[in-house]
Structures are given as structure tokens and as C-alpha cells.
N, C-alpha and C positions, 0 to 999 in steps of 0.2 A: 426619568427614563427607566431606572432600574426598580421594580417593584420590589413591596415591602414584604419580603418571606418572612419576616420573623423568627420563630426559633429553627425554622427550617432550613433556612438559610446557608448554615455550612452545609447540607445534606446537598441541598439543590446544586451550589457552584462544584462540589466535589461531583456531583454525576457528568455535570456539565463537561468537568474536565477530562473525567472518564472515558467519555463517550468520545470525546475530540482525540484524543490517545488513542482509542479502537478505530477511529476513520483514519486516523494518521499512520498507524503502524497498518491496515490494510490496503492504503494504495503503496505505500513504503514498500511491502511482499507485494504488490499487483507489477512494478515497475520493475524491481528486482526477478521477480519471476517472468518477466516479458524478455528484458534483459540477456538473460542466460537461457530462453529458448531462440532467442533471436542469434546467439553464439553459435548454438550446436546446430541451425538452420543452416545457417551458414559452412560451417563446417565438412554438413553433408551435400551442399552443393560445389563444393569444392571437390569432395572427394569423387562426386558424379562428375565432375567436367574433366578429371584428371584418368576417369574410367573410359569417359566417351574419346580423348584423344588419341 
């Protein structure tokens, strides 16, 4: 299943890892960033319905 890289071998699974790290730490900031605009949305619909009463 797992092909024979040869001496390449530590190069290749280290990118591999790499790479899984940079998707992971980017939806990690996409959730966290949705998160906290999803707060302050909030926030300001609060403040608007406390304007409009």
C-alpha cells in the first residue's frame, strides 16, 4: 500500500505532515475567525433592537 520512496522517504512524510498542519491550523483560524465575527454580529443586533425600543 505504501510505496517504496527510498531515500526520499523522510522528505516526502515530513511534507506530508507539513501540509496537514497548514490545513489544520487554517480551518482552526477559519472557525475561530467565524466564531468571533459571529459574537460581535451579535452584539450589534443587540444593540440595534435596544435602539429601536
Amino acid at each position: 500500500m505504501i510505496p517504496d520512496l527510498g531515500k526520499y522517504a523522510g522528505a516526502v512524510m515530513w511534507s506530508y505532515v507539513a501540509s496537514l498542519a497548514l490545513i489544520l491550523g487554517f480551518v482552526a483560524l477559519s472557525l475561530w475567525q467565524a466564531r468571533r465575527m459571529k459574537r460581535a454580529l451579535d452584539e450589534v443586533e443587540q444593540r440595534q433592537e435596544k435602539a429601536d425600543a
